[in-house]
C-alpha positions, 0 to 999 in steps of 0.5 A: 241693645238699647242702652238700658244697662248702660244707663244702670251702669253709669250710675252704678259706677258713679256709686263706687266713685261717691265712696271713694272706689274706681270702676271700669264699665265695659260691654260684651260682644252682640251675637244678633245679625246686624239684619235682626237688631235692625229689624228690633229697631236696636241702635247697637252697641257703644263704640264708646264702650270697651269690650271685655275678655275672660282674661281682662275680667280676671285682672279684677277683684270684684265687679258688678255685672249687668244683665239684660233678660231675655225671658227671664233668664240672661241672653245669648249673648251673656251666656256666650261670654261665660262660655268662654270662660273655661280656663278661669273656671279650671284654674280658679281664676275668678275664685273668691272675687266679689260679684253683684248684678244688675238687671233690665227687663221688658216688664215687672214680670220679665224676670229681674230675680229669676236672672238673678238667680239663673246667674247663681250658677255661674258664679257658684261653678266659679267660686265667686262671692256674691254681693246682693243689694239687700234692704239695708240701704235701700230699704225706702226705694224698695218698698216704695209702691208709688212708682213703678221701678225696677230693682230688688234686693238682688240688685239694680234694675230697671224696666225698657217696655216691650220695645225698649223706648223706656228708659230708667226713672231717676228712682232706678238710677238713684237705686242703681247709685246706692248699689255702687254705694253699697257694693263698694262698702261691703268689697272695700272692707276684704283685704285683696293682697 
């Protein structure tokens, strides 16, 4: 809505990129009123951006998802994306791939490891292996207390304010870097064939 994730993204992707991997970065589609996201004083969605289906998601082998929160949980218009996914789940079209998040909130009690694991379920219902960024390679970031930042072991993250006019701090995106790093590394060792 206000370019959080999307920012988390590019780093991200740049992440996967730094060892060796490819990434895609793609949106879901806005389920607000144009008449309400003005009102939120939200710029829109990225024309820049594709959209993503069900179908092209499935043409993927593991994939790191970004998700805005809305009290502490994914929004609408997350949820209205899996909503769709009816025909994956029958079929085990997204069984077995590979899954890690990231996530933005509002503040540091918006609810990162609470969406985290509100998407759990999904990804359970669908047989996907979830990736977490853990401490392993991160470890200095995440304990780090002299800067307020989102992100935790579950994944990258970052903190918009209230009205979304904070972006993400060079120490969320250099998070966000490693978890593309560490992603990668983990899914680059399976054997997809």
């Amino acid at each position: 809505m206000y370019g959080h994730i999307a920012k988390i993204a590019e780093a991200e992707k740049a992440g996967i990129e730094a060892q060796g991997g490819k990434a895609d970065v793609y949106q879901v589609k806005e389920t607000l009123p144009q008449e309400v996201l003005s009102k939120m004083h939200a710029p829109g969605q990225s024309s820049s951006i594709p959209f993503i289906s069900p179908d092209e998601l499935e043409k993927y082998d593991a994939f790191l998802l970004g998700i805005p929160t809305r009290y502490g949980n994914f929004p609408t218009q997350w949820k209205a994306f899996w909503d769709q996914t009816g025909k994956q789940w029958q079929t085990g079209g997204f069984y077995g791939k590979y899954v890690g998040v990231f996530i933005s909130t509002a503040s540091q009690g918006g609810g990162q490891e609470s969406t985290a694991l509100a998407a759990m379920s999904t990804f359970t219902h669908h047989g996907m292996i979830y990736v977490p960024l853990g401490y392993a390679t991160a470890f200095a970031t995440l304990a780090n207390l002299e800067e307020v930042r989102g992100g935790s072991p579950w994944g990258a993250g970052t903190f918009a304010g209230a009205d979304g006019s904070r972006m993400p701090t060079e120490q969320e995106l250099g998070l966000a870097k490693t978890h593309g790093e560490s992603f990668y590394k983990t899914v680059s060792k399976v054997n997809f064939a």
